[in-house]
ZANUTOR-184850 format. One line per field, with one value per residue: residue number from 1; x, y, z of N, C-alpha, C in turn. Coordinates in Angstrom, 3 decimals. Layout:
REM ZANUTOR-184850
num: c(NUM|...)
n.X: c(X|...)
n.Y: c(Y|...)
n.Z: c(Z|...)
ca.X: c(X|...)
ca.Y: c(Y|...)
ca.Z: c(Z|...)
c.X: c(X|...)
c.Y: c(Y|...)
c.Z: c(Z|...)
This chain:
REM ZANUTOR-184850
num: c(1|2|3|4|5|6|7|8|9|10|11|12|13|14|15|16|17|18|19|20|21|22|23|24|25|26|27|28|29|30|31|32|33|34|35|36|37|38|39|40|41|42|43|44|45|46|47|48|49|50|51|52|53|54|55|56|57|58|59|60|61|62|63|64|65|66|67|68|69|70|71|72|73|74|75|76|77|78|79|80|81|82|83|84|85|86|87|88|89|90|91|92|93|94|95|96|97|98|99|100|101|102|103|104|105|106|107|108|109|110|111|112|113|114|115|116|117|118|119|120|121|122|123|124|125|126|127|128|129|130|131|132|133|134|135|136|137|138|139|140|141|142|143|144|145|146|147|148|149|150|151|152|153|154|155|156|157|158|159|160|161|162|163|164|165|166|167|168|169|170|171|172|173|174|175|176|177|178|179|180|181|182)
n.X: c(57.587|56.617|56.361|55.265|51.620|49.471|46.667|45.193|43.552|44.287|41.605|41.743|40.420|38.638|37.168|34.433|32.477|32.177|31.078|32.148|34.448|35.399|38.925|39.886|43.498|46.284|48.691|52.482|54.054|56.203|56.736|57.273|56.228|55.950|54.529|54.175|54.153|53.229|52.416|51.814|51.615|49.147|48.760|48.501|50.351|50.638|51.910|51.698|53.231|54.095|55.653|55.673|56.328|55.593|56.640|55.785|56.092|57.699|56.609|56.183|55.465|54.844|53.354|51.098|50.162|49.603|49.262|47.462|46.344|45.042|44.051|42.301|41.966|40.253|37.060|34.511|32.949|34.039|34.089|35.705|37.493|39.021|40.648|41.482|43.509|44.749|46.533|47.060|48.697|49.516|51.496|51.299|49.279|46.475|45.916|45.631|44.305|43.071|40.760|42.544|44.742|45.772|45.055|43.374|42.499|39.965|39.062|36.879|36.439|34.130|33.800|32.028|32.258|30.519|27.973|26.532|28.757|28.408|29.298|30.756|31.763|33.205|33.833|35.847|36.981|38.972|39.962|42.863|43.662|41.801|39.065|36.824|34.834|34.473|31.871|31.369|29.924|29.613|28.370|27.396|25.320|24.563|21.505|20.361|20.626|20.816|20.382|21.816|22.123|23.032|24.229|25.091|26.427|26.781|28.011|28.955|30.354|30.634|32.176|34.290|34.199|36.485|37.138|38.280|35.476|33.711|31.582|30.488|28.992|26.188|25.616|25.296|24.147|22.171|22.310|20.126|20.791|20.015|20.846|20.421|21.153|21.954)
n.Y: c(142.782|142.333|139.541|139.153|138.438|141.147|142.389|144.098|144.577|145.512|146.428|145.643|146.235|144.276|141.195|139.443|136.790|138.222|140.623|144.343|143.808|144.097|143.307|141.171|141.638|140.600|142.277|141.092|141.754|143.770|144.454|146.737|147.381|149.503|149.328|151.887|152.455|154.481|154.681|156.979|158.696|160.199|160.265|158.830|157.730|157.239|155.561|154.209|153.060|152.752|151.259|150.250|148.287|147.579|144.534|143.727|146.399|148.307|150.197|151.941|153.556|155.242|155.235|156.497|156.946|159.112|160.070|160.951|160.415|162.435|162.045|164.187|165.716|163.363|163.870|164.523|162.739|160.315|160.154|160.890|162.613|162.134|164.165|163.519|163.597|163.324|162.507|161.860|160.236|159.881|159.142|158.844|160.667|162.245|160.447|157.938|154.480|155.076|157.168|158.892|160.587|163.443|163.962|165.272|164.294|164.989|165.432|163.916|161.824|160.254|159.378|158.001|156.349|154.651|152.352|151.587|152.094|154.258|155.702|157.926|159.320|161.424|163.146|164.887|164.520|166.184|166.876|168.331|169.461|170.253|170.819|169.055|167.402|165.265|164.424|162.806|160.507|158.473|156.033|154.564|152.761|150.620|149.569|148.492|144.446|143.044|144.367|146.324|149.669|151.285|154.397|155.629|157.781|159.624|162.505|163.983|166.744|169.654|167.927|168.035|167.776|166.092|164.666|161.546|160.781|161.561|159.795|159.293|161.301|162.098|160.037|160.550|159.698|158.072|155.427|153.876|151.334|148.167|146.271|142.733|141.007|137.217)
n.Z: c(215.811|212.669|209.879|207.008|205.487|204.629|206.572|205.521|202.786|199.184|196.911|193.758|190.698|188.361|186.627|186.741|185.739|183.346|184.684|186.318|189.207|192.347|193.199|196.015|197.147|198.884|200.188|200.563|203.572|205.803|209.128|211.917|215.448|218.357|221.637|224.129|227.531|230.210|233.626|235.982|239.102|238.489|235.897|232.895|230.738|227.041|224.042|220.535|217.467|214.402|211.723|208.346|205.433|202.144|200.857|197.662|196.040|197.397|198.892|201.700|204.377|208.033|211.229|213.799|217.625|220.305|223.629|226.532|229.763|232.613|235.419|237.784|241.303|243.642|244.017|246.996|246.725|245.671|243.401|240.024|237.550|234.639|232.519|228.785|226.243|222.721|219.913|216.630|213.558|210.639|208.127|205.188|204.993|203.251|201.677|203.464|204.299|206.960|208.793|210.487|209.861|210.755|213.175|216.086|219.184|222.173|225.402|227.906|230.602|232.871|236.241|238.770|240.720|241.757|243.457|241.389|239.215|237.325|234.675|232.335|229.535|227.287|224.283|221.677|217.812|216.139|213.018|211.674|209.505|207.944|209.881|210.018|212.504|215.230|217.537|220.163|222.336|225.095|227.594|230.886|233.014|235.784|236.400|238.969|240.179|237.924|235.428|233.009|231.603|228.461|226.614|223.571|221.714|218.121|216.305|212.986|212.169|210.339|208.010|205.482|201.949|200.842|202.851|204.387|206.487|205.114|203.773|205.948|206.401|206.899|209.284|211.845|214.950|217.944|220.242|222.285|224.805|226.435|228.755|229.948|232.977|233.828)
ca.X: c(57.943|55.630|56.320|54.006|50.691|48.830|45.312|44.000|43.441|44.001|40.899|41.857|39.301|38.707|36.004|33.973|31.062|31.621|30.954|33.148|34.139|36.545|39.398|41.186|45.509|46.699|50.098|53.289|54.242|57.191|55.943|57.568|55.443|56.039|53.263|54.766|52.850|54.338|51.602|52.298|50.473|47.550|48.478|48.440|50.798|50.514|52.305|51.504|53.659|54.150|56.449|55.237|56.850|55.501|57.505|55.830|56.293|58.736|56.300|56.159|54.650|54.502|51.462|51.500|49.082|50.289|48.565|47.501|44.601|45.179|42.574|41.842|42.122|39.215|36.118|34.568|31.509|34.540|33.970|37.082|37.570|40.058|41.103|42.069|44.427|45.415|47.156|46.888|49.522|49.727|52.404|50.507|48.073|44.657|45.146|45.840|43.042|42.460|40.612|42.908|46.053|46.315|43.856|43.611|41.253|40.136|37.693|36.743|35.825|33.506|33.607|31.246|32.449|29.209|27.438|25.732|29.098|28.269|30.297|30.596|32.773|32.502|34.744|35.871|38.081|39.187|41.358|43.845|43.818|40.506|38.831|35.834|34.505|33.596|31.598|31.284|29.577|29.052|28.067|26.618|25.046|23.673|20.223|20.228|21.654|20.778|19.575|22.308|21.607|24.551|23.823|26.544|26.208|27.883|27.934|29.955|29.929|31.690|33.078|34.443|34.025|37.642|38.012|37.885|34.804|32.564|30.875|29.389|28.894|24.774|25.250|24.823|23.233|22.124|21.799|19.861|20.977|19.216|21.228|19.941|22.306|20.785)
ca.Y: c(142.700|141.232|139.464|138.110|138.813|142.005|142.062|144.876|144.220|146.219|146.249|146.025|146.105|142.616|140.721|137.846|136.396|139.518|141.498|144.365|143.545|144.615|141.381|141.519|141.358|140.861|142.132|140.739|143.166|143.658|145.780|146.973|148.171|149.865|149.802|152.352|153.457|155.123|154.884|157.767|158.644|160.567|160.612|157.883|158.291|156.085|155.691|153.541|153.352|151.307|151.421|149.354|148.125|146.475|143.522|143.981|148.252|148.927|151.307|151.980|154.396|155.253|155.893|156.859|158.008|159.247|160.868|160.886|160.526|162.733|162.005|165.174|164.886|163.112|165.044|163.733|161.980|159.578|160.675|160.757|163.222|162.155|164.665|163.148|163.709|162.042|163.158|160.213|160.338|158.652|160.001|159.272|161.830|161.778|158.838|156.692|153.843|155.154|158.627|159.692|161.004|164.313|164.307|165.256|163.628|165.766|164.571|163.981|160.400|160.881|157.918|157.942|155.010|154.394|150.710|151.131|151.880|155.215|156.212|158.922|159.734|162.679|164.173|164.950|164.453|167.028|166.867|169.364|169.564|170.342|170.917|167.969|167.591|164.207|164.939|161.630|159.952|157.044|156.224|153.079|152.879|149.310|149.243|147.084|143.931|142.260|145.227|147.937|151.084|152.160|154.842|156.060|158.640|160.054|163.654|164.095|168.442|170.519|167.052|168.477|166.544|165.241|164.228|160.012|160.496|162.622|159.091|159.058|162.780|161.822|158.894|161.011|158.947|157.670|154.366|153.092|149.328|147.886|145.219|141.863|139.879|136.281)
ca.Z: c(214.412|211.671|208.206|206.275|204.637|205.245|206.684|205.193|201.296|198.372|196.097|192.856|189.669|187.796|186.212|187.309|184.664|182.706|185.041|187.088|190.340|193.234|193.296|197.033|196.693|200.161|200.066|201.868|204.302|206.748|209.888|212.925|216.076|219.398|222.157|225.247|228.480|231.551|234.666|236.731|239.981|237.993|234.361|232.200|229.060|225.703|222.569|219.741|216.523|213.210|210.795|207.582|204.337|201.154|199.715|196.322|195.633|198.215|199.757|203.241|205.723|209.244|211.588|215.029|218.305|221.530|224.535|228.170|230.617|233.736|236.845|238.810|242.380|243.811|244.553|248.262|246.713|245.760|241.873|239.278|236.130|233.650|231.191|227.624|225.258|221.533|218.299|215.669|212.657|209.203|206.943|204.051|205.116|203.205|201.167|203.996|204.341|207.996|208.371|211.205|209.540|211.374|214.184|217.652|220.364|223.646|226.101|229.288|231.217|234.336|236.845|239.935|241.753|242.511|243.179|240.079|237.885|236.550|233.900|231.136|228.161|226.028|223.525|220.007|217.167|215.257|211.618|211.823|207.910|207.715|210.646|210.213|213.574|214.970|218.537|220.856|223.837|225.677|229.401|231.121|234.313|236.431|236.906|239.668|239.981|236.408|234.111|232.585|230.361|227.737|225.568|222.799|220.370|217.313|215.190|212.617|211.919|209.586|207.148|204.443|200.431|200.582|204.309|204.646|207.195|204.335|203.261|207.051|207.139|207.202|209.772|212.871|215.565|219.246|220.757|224.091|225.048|227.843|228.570|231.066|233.124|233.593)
c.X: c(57.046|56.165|56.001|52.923|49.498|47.006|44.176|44.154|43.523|42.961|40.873|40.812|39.425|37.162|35.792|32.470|30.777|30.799|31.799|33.225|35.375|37.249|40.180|42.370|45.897|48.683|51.152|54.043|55.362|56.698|56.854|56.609|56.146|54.390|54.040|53.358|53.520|52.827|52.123|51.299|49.064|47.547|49.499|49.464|51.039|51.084|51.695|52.536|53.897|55.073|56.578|55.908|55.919|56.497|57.227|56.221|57.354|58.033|56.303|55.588|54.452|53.527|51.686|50.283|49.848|49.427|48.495|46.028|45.119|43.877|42.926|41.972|40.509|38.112|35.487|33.831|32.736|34.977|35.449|36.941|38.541|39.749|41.964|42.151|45.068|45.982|47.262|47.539|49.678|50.168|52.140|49.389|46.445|44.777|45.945|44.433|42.721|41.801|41.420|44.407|47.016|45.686|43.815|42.289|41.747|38.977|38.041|36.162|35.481|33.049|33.131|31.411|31.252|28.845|27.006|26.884|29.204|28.870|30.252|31.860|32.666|34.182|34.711|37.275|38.295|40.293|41.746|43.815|42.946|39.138|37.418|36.007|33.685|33.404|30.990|30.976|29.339|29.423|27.525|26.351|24.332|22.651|19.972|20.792|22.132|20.595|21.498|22.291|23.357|24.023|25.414|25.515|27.112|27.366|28.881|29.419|31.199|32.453|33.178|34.618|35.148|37.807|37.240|36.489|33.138|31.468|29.913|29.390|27.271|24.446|25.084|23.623|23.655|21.485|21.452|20.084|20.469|19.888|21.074|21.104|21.728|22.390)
c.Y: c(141.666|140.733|138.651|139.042|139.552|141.463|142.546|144.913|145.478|145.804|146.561|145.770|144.721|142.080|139.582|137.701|137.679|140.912|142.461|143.990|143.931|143.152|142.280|141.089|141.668|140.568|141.434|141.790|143.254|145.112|145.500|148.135|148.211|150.034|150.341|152.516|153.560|155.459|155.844|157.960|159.129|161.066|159.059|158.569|157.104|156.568|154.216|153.883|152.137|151.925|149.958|149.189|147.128|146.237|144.042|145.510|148.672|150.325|151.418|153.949|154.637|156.339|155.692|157.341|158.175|160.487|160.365|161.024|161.174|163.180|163.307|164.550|164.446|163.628|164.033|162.898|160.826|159.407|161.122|161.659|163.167|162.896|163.887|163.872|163.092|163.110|161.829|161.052|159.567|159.686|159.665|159.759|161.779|160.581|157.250|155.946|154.378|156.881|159.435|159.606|162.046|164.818|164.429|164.724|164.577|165.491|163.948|162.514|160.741|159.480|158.208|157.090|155.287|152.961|150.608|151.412|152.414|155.555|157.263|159.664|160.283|163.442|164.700|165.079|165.519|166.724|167.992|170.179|170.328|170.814|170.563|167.893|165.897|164.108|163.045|161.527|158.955|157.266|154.645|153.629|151.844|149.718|147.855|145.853|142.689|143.334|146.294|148.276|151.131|152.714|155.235|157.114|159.319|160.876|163.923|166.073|168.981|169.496|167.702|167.617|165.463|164.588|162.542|160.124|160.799|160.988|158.858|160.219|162.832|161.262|159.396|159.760|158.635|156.755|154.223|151.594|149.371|146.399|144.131|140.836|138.372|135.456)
c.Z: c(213.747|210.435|208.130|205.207|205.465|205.381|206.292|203.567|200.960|197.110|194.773|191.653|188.815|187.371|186.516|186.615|183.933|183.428|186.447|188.453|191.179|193.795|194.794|196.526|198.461|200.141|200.990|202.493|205.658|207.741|211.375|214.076|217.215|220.201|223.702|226.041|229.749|232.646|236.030|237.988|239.296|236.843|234.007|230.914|228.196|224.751|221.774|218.623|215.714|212.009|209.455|206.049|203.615|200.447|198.366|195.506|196.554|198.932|201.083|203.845|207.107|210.026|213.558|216.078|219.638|222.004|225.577|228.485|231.810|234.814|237.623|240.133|242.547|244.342|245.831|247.995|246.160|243.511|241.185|238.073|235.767|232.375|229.939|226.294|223.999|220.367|218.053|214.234|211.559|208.436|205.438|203.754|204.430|202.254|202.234|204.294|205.815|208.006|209.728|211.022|210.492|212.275|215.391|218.514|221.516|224.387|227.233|229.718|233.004|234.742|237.866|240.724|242.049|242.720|242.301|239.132|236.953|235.878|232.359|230.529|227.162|225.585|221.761|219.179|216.000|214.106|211.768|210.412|207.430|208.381|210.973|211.687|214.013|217.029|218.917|221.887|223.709|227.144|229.626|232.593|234.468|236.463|237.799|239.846|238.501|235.097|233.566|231.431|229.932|226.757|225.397|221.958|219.472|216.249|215.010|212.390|211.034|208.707|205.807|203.273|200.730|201.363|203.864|205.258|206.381|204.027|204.611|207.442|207.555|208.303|211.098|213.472|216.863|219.250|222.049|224.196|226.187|227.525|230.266|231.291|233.743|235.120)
């Protein structure tokens, strides 16, 4: 349970030397959260939930995610495939400040127990509403015993004008890190 003063501002319009400008208002906010998780032999299950009130409007809202990771049995090279699972909820649907109102996550995490650490994570988020498309990876692997590689990448496909994500419907992109351990 929270009360107090929210963290995420409302930007309201205002002037500063004559000219406009966006003033923050950080409301006071009464918030109740749940964080569940049930570890089973080879599925993982998660909840999240929030249930939020503003002092000043009497508004309120609740926002929610819940899903699972279930590991495959183990293949002999000692290798792991977890299947994943999410639905993400905000009952004030597209004008909530987050862009995952009504969205599902599905995707796969590939672990190699290996000495080097191998790892790979690929999926995507779909809006239910809409059916914006937001396609995801990332992986890492040691190089040895100071060096490791992590690439990520991210395409958004199919964002439609209205959806929250449309302002990074261009931002498609892949990173290489080469990262040194000293």
């Amino acid at each position: 349970y929270f009360d107090g003063t929210s963290r995420d501002p409302d930007l309201l319009p205002g002037l500063k030397n004559g000219a406009d400008v966006l003033v923050p208002h950080y409301a006071q906010i009464r918030q109740l959260g749940v964080n569940l998780q049930y570890t089973g032999e080879a599925t993982i299950w998660k909840f999240e939930g929030i249930h939020r009130r503003r002092d000043d409007d009497g508004s309120h809202y609740n926002a929610a995610v819940g899903g699972f990771e279930h590991t495959l049995p183990g293949f002999e090279s000692g290798a792991e495939l977890g299947l994943l699972a999410e639905y993400h909820y905000d009952s004030r649907g597209d004008v909530a400040s987050a862009p995952f109102q009504n969205d599902l996550f599905v995707g796969g995490r590939l672990a190699l127990n290996d000495e080097n650490s191998s790892e790979l994570l690929a999926g995507a988020i779909v809006d239910l509403g809409d059916g914006s498309t937001s396609l995801r990876l990332e992986g890492s692997r040691r190089l040895g015993n100071s060096l490791k590689l992590n690439v990520e990448a991210q395409i958004l496909t199919g964002v439609k004008e209205d959806n929250p994500v449309n302002a990074f419907a261009v931002d498609d992109y892949i990173q290489l890190e080469l990262q040194k351990f000293f």
